[in-house]
C-alpha positions as CSV (number, residue, x, y, z in Angstrom):
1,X,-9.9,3.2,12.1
2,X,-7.7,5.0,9.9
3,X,-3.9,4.0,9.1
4,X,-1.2,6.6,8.0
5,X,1.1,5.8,4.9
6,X,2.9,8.8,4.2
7,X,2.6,12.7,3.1
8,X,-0.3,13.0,4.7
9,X,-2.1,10.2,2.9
10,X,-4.7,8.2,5.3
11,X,-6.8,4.6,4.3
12,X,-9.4,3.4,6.1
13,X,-8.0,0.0,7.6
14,X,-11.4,-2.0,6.9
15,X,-10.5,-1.5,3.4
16,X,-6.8,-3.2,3.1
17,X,-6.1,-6.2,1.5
18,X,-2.6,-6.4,1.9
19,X,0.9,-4.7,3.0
20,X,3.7,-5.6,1.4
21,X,7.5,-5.3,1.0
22,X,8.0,-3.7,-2.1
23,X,11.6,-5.1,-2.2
24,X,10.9,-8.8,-1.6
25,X,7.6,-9.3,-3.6
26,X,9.0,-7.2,-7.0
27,X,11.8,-10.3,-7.7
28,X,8.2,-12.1,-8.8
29,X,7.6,-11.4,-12.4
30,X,4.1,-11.3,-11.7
31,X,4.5,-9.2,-8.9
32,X,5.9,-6.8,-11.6
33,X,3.5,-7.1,-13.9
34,X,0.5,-6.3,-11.0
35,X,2.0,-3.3,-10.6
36,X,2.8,-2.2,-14.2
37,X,-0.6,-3.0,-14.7
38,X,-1.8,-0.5,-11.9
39,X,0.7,1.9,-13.0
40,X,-0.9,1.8,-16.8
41,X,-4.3,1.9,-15.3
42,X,-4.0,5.2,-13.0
43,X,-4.6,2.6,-9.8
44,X,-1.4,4.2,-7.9
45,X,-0.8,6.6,-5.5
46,X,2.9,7.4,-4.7
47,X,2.5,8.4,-0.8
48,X,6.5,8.9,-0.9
49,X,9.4,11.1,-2.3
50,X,11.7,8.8,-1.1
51,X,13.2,5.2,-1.3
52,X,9.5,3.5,-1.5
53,X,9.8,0.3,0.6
54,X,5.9,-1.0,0.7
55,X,2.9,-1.6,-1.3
56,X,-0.5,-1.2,0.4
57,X,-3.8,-2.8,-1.8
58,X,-6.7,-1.5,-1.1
59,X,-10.8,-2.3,-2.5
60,X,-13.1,0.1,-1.2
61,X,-17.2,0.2,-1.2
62,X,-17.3,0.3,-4.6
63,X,-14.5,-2.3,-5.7
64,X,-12.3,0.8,-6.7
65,X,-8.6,-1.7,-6.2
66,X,-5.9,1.0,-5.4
67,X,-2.5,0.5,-5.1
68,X,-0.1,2.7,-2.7
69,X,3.8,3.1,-2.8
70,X,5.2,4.2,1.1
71,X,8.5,4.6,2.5
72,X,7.3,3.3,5.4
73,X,8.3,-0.6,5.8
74,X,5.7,-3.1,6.4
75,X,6.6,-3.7,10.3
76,X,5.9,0.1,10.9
77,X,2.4,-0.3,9.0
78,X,1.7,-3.7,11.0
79,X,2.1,-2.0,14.2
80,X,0.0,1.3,13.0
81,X,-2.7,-0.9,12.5
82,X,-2.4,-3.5,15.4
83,X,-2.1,0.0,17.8
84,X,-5.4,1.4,16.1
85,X,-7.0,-1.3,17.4
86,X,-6.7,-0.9,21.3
């Protein structure tokens, strides 16, 4: 199945690592630093023109990591993906 994150951008759920809140995981330092990193690397795709408030990792078939900034909080995400499922 297929999970929306915003302005029309769509992921393949099979390939998600991991949601999360942008605002509670940045106070880590590395946290920071992953997503510098990504940043540097062209790994990011900004789904949002507003207020970004998750982080979505991704690894598809060919170990491309990809990082994607949404406005959409991680509870709306969760439920997306849990309601793809039925």
């Amino acid at each position: 199945m297929f999970l929306h994150l915003g302005n029309d951008v769509i992921v393949n759920d099979k390939y998600i690592i991991g949601i999360f809140d942008l605002e509670k995981s940045s106070v880590s330092k590395y946290t920071r630093d992953y997503l510098s990193a990504a940043t540097k690397q062209g790994r990011v795709v900004n789904c949002t023109d507003e207020m970004p408030k998750s982080f979505i990792v991704t690894l598809d078939s060919e170990l491309t990591e990809r990082v994607y900034i949404s406005q959409l909080n991680c509870a709306t995400l969760y439920k997306r993906s849990k309601n793809n499922k039925i």
